[in-house]
C-alpha positions as CSV (number, residue, x, y, z in Angstrom):
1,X,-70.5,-55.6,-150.0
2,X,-67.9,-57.6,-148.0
3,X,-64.6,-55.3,-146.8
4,X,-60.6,-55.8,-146.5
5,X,-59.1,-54.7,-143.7
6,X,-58.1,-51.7,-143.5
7,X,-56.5,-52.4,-140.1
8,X,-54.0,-55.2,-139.0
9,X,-52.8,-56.0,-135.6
10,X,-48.9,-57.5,-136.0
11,X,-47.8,-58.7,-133.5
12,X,-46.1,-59.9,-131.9
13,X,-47.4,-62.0,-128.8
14,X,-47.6,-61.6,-125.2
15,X,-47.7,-57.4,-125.8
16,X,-51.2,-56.7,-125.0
17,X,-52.8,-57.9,-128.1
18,X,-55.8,-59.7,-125.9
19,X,-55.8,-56.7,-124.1
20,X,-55.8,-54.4,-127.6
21,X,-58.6,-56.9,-129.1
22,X,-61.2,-57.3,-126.2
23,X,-60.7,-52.9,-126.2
24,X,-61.4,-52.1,-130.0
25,X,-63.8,-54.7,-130.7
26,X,-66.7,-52.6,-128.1
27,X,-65.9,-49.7,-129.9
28,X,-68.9,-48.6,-132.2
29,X,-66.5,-47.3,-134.7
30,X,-64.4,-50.7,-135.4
31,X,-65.3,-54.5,-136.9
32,X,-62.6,-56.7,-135.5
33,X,-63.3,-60.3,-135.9
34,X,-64.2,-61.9,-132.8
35,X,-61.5,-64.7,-133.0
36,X,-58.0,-63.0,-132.0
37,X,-55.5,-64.8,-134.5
38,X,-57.2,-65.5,-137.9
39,X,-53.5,-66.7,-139.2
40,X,-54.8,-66.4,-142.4
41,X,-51.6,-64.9,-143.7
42,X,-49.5,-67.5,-142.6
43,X,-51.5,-70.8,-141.8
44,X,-54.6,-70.5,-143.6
45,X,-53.7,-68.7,-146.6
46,X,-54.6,-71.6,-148.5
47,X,-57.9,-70.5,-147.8
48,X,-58.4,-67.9,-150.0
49,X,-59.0,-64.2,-150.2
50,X,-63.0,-65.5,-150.6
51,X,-62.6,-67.1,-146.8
52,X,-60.9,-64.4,-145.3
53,X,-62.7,-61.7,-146.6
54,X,-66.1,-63.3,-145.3
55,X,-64.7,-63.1,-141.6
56,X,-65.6,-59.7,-142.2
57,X,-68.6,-59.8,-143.3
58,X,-70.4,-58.2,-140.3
59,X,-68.8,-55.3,-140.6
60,X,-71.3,-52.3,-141.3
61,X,-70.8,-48.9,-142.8
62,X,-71.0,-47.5,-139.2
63,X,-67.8,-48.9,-138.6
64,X,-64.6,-46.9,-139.5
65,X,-61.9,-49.4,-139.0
66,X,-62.6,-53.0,-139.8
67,X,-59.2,-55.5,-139.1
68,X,-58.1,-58.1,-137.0
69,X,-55.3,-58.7,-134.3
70,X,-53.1,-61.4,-135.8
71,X,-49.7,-61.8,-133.3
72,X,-47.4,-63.9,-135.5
73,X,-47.7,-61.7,-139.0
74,X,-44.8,-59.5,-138.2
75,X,-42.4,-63.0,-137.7
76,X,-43.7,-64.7,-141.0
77,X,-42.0,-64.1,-144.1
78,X,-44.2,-64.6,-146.5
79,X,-47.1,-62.4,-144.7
80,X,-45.7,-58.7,-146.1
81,X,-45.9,-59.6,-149.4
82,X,-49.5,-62.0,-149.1
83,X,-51.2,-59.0,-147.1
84,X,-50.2,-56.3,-150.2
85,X,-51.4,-58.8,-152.9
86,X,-54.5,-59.1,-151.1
87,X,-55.6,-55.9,-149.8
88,X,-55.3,-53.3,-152.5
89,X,-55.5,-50.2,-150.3
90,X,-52.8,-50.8,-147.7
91,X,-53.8,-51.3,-144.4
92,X,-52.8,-49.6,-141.4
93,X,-50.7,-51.9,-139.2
94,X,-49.5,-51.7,-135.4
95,X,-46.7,-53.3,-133.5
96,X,-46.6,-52.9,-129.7
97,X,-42.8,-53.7,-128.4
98,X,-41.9,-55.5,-125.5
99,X,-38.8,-55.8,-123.7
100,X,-37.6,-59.3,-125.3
101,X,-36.7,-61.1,-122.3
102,X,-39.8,-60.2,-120.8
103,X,-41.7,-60.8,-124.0
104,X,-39.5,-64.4,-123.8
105,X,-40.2,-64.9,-120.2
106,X,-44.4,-64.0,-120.7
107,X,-44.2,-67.0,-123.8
108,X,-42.5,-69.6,-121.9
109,X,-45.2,-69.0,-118.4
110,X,-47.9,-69.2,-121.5
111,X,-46.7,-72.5,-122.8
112,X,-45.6,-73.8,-119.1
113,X,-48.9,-73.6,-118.3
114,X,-50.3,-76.2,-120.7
115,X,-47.3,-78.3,-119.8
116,X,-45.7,-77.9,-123.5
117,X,-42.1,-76.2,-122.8
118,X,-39.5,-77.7,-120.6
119,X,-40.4,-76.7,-116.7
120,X,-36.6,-75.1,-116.8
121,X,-36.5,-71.7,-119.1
122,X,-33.0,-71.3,-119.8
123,X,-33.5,-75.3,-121.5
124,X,-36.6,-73.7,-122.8
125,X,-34.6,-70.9,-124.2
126,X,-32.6,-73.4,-126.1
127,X,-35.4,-76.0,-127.4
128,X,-37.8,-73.4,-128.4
129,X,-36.8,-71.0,-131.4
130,X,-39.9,-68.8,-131.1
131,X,-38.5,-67.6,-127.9
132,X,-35.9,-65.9,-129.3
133,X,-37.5,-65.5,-132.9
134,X,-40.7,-63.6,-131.7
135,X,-38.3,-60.8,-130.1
136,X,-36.5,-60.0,-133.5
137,X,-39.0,-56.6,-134.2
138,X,-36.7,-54.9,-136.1
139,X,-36.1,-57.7,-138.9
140,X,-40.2,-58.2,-138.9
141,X,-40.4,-54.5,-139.3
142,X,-38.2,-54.5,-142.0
143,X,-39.7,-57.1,-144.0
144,X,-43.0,-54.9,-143.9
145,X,-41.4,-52.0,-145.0
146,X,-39.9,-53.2,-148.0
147,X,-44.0,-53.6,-149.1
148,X,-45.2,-50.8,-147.1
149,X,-44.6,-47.0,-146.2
150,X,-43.6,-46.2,-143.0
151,X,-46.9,-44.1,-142.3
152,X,-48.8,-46.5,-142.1
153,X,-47.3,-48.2,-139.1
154,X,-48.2,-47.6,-135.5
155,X,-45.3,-48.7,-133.4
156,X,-46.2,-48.5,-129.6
157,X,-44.4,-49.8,-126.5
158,X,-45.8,-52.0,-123.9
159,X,-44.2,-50.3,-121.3
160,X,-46.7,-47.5,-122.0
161,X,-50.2,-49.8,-121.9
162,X,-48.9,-51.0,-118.4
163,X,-48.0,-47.3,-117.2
164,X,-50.8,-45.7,-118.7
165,X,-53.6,-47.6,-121.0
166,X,-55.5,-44.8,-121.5
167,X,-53.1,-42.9,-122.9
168,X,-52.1,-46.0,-124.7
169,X,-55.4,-46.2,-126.2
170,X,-55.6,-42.5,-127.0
171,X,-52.7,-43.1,-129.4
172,X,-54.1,-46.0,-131.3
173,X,-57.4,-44.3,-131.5
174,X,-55.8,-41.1,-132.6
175,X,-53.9,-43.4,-135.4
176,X,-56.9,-45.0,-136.6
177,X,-58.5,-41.9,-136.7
178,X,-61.3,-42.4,-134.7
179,X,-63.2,-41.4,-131.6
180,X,-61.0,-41.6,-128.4
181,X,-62.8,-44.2,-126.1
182,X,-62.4,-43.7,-122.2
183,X,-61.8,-47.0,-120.4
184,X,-63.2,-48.5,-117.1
185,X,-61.6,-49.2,-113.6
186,X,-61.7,-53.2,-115.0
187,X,-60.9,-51.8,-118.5
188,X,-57.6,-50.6,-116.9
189,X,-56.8,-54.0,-115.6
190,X,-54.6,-56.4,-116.7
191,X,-56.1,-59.2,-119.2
192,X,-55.9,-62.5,-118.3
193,X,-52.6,-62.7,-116.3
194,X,-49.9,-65.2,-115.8
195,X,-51.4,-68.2,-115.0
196,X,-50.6,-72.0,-114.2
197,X,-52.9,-74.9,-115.2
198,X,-55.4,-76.3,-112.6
199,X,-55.1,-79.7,-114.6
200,X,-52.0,-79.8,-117.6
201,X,-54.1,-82.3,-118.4
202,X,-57.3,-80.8,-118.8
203,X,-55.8,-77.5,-120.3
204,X,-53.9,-79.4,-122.9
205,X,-57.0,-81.1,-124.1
206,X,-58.8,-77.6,-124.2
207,X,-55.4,-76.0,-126.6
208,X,-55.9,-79.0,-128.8
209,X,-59.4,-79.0,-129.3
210,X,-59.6,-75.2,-130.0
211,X,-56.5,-75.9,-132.3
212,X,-59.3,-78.7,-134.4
213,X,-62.0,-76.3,-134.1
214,X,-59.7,-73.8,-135.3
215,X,-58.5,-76.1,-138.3
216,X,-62.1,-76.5,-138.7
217,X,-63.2,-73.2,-139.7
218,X,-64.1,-72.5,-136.4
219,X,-62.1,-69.7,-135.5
220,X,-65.4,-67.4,-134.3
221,X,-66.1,-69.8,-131.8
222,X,-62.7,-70.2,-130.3
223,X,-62.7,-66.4,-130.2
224,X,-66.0,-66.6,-128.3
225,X,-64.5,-69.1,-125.8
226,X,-61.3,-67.7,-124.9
227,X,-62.5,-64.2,-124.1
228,X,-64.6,-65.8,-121.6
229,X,-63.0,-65.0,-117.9
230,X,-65.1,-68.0,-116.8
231,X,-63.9,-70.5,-119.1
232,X,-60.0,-68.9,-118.0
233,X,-60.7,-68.9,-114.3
234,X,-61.8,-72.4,-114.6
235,X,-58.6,-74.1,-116.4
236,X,-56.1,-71.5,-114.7
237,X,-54.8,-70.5,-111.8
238,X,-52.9,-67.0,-111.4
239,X,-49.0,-67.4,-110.9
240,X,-47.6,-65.0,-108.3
241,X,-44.9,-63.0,-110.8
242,X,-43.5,-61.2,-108.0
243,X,-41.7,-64.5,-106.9
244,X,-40.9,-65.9,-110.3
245,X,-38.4,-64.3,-112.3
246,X,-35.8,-65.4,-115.3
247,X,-32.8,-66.4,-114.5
248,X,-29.4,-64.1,-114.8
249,X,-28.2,-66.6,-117.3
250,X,-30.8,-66.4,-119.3
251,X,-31.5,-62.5,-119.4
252,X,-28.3,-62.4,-120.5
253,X,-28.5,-64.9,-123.4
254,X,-31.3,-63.1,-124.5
255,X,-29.8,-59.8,-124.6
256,X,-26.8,-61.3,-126.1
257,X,-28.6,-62.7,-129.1
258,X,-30.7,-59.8,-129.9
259,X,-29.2,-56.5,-129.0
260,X,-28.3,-55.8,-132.5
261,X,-32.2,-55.6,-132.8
262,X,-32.9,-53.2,-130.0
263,X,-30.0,-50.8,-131.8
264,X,-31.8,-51.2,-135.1
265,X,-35.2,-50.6,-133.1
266,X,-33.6,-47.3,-131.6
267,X,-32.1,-46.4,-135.0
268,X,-34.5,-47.5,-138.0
269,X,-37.6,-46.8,-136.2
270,X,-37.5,-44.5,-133.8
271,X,-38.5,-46.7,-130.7
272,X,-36.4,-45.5,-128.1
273,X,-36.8,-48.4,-125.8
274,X,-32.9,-49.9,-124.5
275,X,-32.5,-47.5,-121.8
276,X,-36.3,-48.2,-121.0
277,X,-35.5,-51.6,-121.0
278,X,-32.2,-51.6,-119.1
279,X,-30.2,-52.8,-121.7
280,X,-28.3,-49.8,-121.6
């Protein structure tokens, strides 16, 4: 018999949800899907609960947690609402927060690399409303929580994975309620860094065709793909972060425009992340 999730991955983007995935999907106890970012809940919904319920089909009674790792959910408006009319038995959920301008900043090297944002971020900033929109965690949060309990949200910090993953993981695990999974030296590592396009040209054509194949009903496939280092190390180049950093400007625009979330963060939901953050 074909399962629901009983987990679900968030968001939001560019907060170690690669990382997260590629993690949870070798443990014995957990079915994710192999495709990061089914969209079914916003995209593909269209679909049908018979379509998204056979993404899951693999999943065996060995495995605890079945779920997937969807980034956009917690921004999407209708996805609360479409995720409690489908699932009957609520299913856990997790959020990992990131400081917003770096959260912004992470996005815009993302999209810079395929050549799709403008080369200047503060114009980026401006052009592109997911910038800003993807760092609005509290108003996502909320939205959930006027379908689900508290409980059953997981709300981590990314500030902790990059300080200390295995503790990081320990918490999920322990959340899930499953076996605590100890990671490897390369385990510990940073997934697929910052990285700029050996050919814009070449990388562009690669988005688009996943985005066909995707369209397609081919999301297991572009799952496959992307988690291959080889096919990353051969479109990308790493970009030297150390030497690359926003703008004064534009930290400030972004703190400007959402610090009423990072108090609502601190108060609603317990994340104590603006001193962390320096927006103290």
């Amino acid at each position: 018999m074909t399962r629901l999730p009983n987990f679900i991955y968030i968001g939001p983007d560019k907060a170690g949800s690669s990382w997260l995935h590629e993690i949870l999907i070798r443990h014995p106890e957990v079915y994710l899907t192999p495709a990061k970012d089914l969209y079914y809940f916003d995209r593909y919904y269209d679909r049908g609960t018979e379509w998204y319920a056979e993404q899951f089909k693999d999943a065996t009674p060995a495995h605890v947690i079945v779920g997937e790792v969807c980034q956009d959910y917690l921004f999407d408006k209708q996805a609360p609402s479409r995720i409690a009319e489908t699932i009957p038995e609520a299913p856990k959920m997790m959020v990992s927060l990131r400081d917003p301008v770096e959260r912004a900043w992470s996005s815009w090297l993302y999209a810079r690399k395929h050549g799709i944002m403008s080369p200047d971020f503060g114009q980026a900033l401006r052009d592109e409303p997911t910038l800003l929109e993807h760092g609005r965690y509290a108003s996502g949060l909320d939205r959930f929580s006027e379908h689900f309990s508290r409980e059953l949200f997981h709300v981590a910090v990314f500030d902790d994975l990059a300080a200390d993953p295995q503790a990081f993981l320990d918490d999920v695990t322990d959340f899930l309620g499953i076996a605590r999974q100890p990671l490897s030296e390369q385990d510990r590592e940073a997934k697929l860094p910052a990285a700029s396009a050996r050919s814009v040209r070449i990388a562009n054509a690669a988005r688009r065709a996943a985005d066909w194949v995707r369209e397609h009903d081919g999301a297991r496939v572009v799952g496959l793909v992307k988690r291959s280092p080889l096919v990353h190390r051969a479109l990308y180049r790493p970009i030297d972060k150390s030497v690359v950093r926003p703008d004064d400007a534009s930290v400030a625009f972004i703190r400007e425009q959402l610090d009423d979330e990072v108090t609502r963060l601190e108060r609603d939901y317990g994340a104590a992340v603006r001193e962390r953050w320096g927006w103290a």
